[in-house]
N, C-alpha and C positions, 0 to 999 in steps of 0.2 A: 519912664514915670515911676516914682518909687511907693512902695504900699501905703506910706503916709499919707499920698501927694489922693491917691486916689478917689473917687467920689461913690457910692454908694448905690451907681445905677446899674451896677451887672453884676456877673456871679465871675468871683475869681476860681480858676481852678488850678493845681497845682502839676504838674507835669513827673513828677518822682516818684522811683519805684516806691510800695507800697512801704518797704521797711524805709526809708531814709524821709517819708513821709510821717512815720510813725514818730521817729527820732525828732523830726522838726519841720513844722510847716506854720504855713499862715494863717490867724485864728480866720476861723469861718470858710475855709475852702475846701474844696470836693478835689479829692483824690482821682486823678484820672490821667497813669501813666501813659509818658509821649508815645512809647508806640500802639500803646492800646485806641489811644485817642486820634491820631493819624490813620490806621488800617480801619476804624470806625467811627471818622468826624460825625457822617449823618445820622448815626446814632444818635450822636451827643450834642450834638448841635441844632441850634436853632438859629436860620438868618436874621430872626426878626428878635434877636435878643443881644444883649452885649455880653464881651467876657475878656475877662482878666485873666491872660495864663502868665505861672512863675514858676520858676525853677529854682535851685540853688546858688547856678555857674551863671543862668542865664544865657547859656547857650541853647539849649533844648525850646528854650520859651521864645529867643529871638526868630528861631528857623521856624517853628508851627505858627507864628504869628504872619511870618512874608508868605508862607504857602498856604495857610487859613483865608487870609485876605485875600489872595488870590481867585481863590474859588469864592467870592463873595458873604465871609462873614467876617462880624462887625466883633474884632478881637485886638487885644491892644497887650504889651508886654508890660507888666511889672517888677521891680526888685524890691528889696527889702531896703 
């Protein structure tokens, strides 16, 4: 699904370290690097919300979204 394409009903977050987040990210998204965001999903997570993770490569957003949905929350990959 590409940022364009997206709808308006979750909170995108962005998976990159804080510097290459600073350099470029997608307007309106919460910084919350991948490994931060894996060793502490139930922090950051709510099952009963939706969310949009992205990355640069899209590698980092494709793998937290197959092991996200795993453990039951409602997360979906986007690119630019």
């Amino acid at each position: 699904m590409s940022y364009q394409d997206y709808h308006n009903d979750g909170e995108i977050i962005d998976l990159e370290d804080v510097i290459t987040y600073q350099e470029f990210h997608l307007p309106n998204s919460l910084n919350i690097p991948y490994d931060k965001l894996m060793f502490n999903y139930k922090e950051y997570l709510n099952k009963d919300k939706k969310y949009y993770l992205y990355c640069k490569k899209g590698r980092k957003s494709k793998k937290a979204v197959q092991i996200l949905k795993f453990y039951g929350y409602n997360v979906e990959q986007i690119t630019k």
